[in-house]
C-alpha angles and dihedrals in degrees: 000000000000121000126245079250099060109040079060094052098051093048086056100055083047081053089052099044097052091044097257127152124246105233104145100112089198087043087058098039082059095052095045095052096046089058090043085057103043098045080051092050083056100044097049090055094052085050089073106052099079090056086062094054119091144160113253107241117210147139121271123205107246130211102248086057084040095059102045087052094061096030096053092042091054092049096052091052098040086047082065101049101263132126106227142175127215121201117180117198125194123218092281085059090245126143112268094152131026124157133163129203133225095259093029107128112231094256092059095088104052104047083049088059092053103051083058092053092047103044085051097051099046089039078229132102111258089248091073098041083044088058091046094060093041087061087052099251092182087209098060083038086066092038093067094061086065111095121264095018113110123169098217115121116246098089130104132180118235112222129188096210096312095341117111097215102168149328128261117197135195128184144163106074136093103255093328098096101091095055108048087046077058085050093060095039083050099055091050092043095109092049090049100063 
């Protein structure tokens, strides 16, 4: 059953349409009340956007953790003989930290730089994408051809409690990498919960 509302409104837009003048003062209050109701109707519910909007609140990697990580996990490798290059990377997969060492090949950094990225980006150590590739997953097999990513073992994600907050990356010995990367997240645990 229509309403009063619109039955008047329907006679106004008649009105309109044959040329007639609107002259029904309760005809007009309807309208206009309809119209009141329905612009409050939207502006109450835009009213309420801005309340769901919120910052996202999280942790960010800083330079000082940043340092002893690198600096721990070259130490433990170079302890050992090895040249080695650390590369730290925060949440963006951008470069905080990157250090080389004397004996370190000129590749080293690099690939340093991309297990960071990659261990980052996958929220995994390298070792385990590394083995994906290895059993022919055809999606990390098209993951490697993006720049930065590498499947080579020597990365490891930083997390503060689940947050994967950034990537730190070794490289430059044969099968060592993984653990002296280890050696620096372990050094920082206690400033990571």
């Amino acid at each position: 059953m229509p309403t009063r509302e619109s039955v008047i409104l329907r006679r106004v837009r008649r009105a309109r349409l044959d040329g007639r003048d609107i002259v029904d003062a309760e005809e007009i209050e309807a309208v206009r009340k309809t119209f009141a109701g329905v612009v409050g109707v939207i502006l109450a519910g835009l009213a309420t956007i801005p309340a769901q909007a919120q910052l996202l609140i999280h942790k960010d990697l800083s330079l000082a953790i940043a340092m002893t990580i690198a600096q721990t996990a070259m130490e433990k490798c170079t302890a050992q003989g090895y040249g080695v290059a650390v590369v730290v990377v925060d949440r963006a997969g951008d470069t905080i930290v990157a250090l080389r060492g004397d004996k370190a090949s000129p590749h080293t950094m690099e690939n340093a730089r991309r297990k960071a990225y990659t261990a980052r980006t996958f929220r995994i150590p390298t070792s385990q994408y590394a083995e994906k590739y290895a059993e022919s997953d055809p999606v990390v097999h098209q993951q490697v051809t993006l720049p930065n990513v590498i499947a080579i073992p020597g990365g490891l994600p930083i997390k503060a409690g689940d947050e994967v907050i950034g990537g730190v990356g070794l490289s430059g010995t044969p099968g060592v990498d993984e653990p002296c990367v280890q050696a620096g997240l372990d050094k920082v645990a206690d400033q990571l919960k």
